[in-house]
C-alpha positions, -999 to +999 in steps of 0.1 A: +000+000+000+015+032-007+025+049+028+006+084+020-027+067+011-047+066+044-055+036+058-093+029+049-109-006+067-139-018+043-168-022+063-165-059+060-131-057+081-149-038+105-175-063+107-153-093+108-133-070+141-166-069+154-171-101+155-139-115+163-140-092+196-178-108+202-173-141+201-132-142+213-126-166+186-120-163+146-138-198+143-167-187+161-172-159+144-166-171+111-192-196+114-214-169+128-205-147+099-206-180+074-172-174+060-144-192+060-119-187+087-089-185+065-106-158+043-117-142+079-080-143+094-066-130+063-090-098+056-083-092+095-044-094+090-048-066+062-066-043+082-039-047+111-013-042+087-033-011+070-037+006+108-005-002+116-015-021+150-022-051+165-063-053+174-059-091+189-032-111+210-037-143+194-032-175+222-037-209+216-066-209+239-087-180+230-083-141+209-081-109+231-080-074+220-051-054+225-054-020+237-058+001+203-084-026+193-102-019+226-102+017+219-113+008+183-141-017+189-170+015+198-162+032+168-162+003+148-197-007+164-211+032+158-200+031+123-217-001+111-249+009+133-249+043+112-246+023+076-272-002+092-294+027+095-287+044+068-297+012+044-329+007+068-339+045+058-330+043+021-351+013+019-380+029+042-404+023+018-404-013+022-417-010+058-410-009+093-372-011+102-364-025+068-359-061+065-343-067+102-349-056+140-321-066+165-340-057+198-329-068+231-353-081+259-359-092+293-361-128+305-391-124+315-403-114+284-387-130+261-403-167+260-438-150+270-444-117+250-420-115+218-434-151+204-465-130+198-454-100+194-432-116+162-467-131+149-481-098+152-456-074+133-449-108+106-490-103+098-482-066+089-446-067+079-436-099+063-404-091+050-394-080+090-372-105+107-369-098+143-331-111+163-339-112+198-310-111+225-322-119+258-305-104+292-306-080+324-315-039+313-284-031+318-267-050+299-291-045+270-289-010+274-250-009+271-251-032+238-278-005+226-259+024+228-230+003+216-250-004+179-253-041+185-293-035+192-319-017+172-339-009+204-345-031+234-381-038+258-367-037+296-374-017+329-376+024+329-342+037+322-329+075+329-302+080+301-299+114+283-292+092+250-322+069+253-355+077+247-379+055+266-414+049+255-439+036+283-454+002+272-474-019+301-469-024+341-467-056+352-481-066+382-464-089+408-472-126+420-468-148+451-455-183+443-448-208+474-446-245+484-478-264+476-486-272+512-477-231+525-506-217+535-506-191+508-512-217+481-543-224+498-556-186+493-581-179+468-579-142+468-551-117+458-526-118+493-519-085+512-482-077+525-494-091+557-485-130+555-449-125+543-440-109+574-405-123+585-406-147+562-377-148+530-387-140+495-366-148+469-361-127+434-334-126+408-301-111+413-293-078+421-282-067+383-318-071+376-343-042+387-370-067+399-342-073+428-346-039+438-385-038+441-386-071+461-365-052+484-385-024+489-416-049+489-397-067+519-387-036+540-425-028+537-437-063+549-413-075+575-399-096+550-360-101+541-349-109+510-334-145+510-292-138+505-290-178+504-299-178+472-306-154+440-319-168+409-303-161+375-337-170+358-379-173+366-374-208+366-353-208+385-363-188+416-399-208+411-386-242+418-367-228+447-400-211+457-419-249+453-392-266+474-397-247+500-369-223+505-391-188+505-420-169+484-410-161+449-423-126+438-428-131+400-436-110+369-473-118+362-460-119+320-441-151+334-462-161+363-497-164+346-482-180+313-470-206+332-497-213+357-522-221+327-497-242+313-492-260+344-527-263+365-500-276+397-484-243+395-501-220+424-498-183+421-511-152+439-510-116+434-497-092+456-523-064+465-500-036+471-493-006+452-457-010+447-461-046+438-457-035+401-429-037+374-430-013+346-418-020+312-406+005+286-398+003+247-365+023+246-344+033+212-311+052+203-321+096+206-296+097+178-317+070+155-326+082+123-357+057+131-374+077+159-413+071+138-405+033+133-396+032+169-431+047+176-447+025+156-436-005+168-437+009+205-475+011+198-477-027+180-463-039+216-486-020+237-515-037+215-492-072+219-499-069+257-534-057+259-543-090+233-527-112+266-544-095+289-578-098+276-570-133+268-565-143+306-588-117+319-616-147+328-589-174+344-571-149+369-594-123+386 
């Protein structure tokens, strides 16, 4: 290369960097990307050589970046988010978001609320193909404002460049061990009967933690430190053997209740026995009317659930 042309990575180096720094491993993410590893290793090599750095320390056991390719890695991610976007709004006319959504979501939601929420926006937009990452809102906020996300459905968040669209508030259940005395309720529980008693919740990077807490200082309760779930299912089985009262999303808790008749659940008649849920996108996007759009199309998503369980959980 002549030495006063300026380096210029194509954006398929970029996206094979990208990839490589994902996954820590060129075979990984060459079968992600479904290339060939050689032709992966090779277009990497050239963009090293063009920068005139190292982005990985290559070990037998796994790839690392180096420091440039740290500092390199966000503006590699906010560069193919911006031609990502910019393709989504040349081909605007085709629909919503173009031909792909990567949106990010909460456990919770994922397995009960995108499944037909993805039926839903396939009826109106059939050429949209929805990628789903699941994880805590934290995390999904990060890989938002990173580029790897299109927009993601979590917990409220305060963040100057988010915007945060209101979608639903989920109310909170009581799940215990068949033979505790609040399986045997047939009414919505008060704080009352959890006094001093443990309830268990998923860990602290997730906000539900958080609210448990404050339901717990409020009851008499204590939040069981013996033990905090890193999923529904988990805390639920705890919950059954006995170990403390799960407090449980009702998305989750009511899916799975008419799915399993066994499966004994309560709700919490408090006011703070709630969990909000918010649609939030990129301030910068150049897709603030999709974003509004499909913010909407989710509202509707949950208000179909609702009125489909309204007569099997007063």
């Amino acid at each position: 290369m002549d030495k006063e042309s300026p380096a210029r990575p194509s954006l398929r180096q970029l996206q094979y960097f990208v990839a490589v720094a994902d996954h820590s491993a060129f075979g990984r993410a060459a079968q992600v990307l479904a290339v060939s590893q050689p032709s992966l290793s090779k277009q990497l090599a050239t963009m090293e050589e063009e920068l005139g750095v190292a982005l990985f320390e290559r070990t037998s056991r796994r790839v690392k970046l180096t420091s440039p390719g740290e500092k390199l890695l966000p503006r590699a991610r906010v560069i193919l988010q911006e031609v990502r976007e910019f393709r989504a709004v040349a081909r605007g006319a085709i629909g919503l978001f173009g031909d792909k959504l990567a949106i990010g979501v909460l456990p919770s939601i994922g397995a009960y609320f995108m499944p037909i929420a993805n039926r839903r926006l396939h009826r109106l937009y059939p050429q949209l193909r929805l990628a789903v990452q699941e994880g805590s809102t934290v995390q999904l906020l990060e890989m938002l404002k990173e580029g790897r996300l299109d927009a993601v459905v979590g917990t409220p968040a305060n963040d100057p460049d988010i915007v945060s669209h209101t979608l639903f508030t989920e109310t909170l259940w009581a799940c215990a061990a068949p033979d505790d005395p609040l399986s045997a309720a047939t009414t919505p529980i008060t704080l009352s009967p959890l006094a001093e008693r443990p309830l268990l919740s998923l860990s602290s990077e997730f906000r539900l933690s958080r609210i448990v807490e404050r339901l717990a200082e409020q009851a008499g309760a204590y939040v069981s430190r013996d033990y905090q779930g890193a999923s529904l299912d988990a805390v639920r089985q705890m919950a059954v053997m006995g170990a403390g009262v799960a407090v449980l999303p009702s998305l989750y808790a009511l899916a799975e209740a008419v799915r399993d008749p066994e499966f004994v659940v309560r709700r919490i008649d408090h006011p703070d026995a709630k969990h909000e849920i918010a649609f939030h996108w990129r301030r910068s996007s150049p897709l603030q009317d999709d974003c509004l759009e499909l913010a909407e199309h989710l509202i509707l998503v949950k208000r179909e659930i609702r009125e489909a369980r309204a007569e099997q959980f007063q």
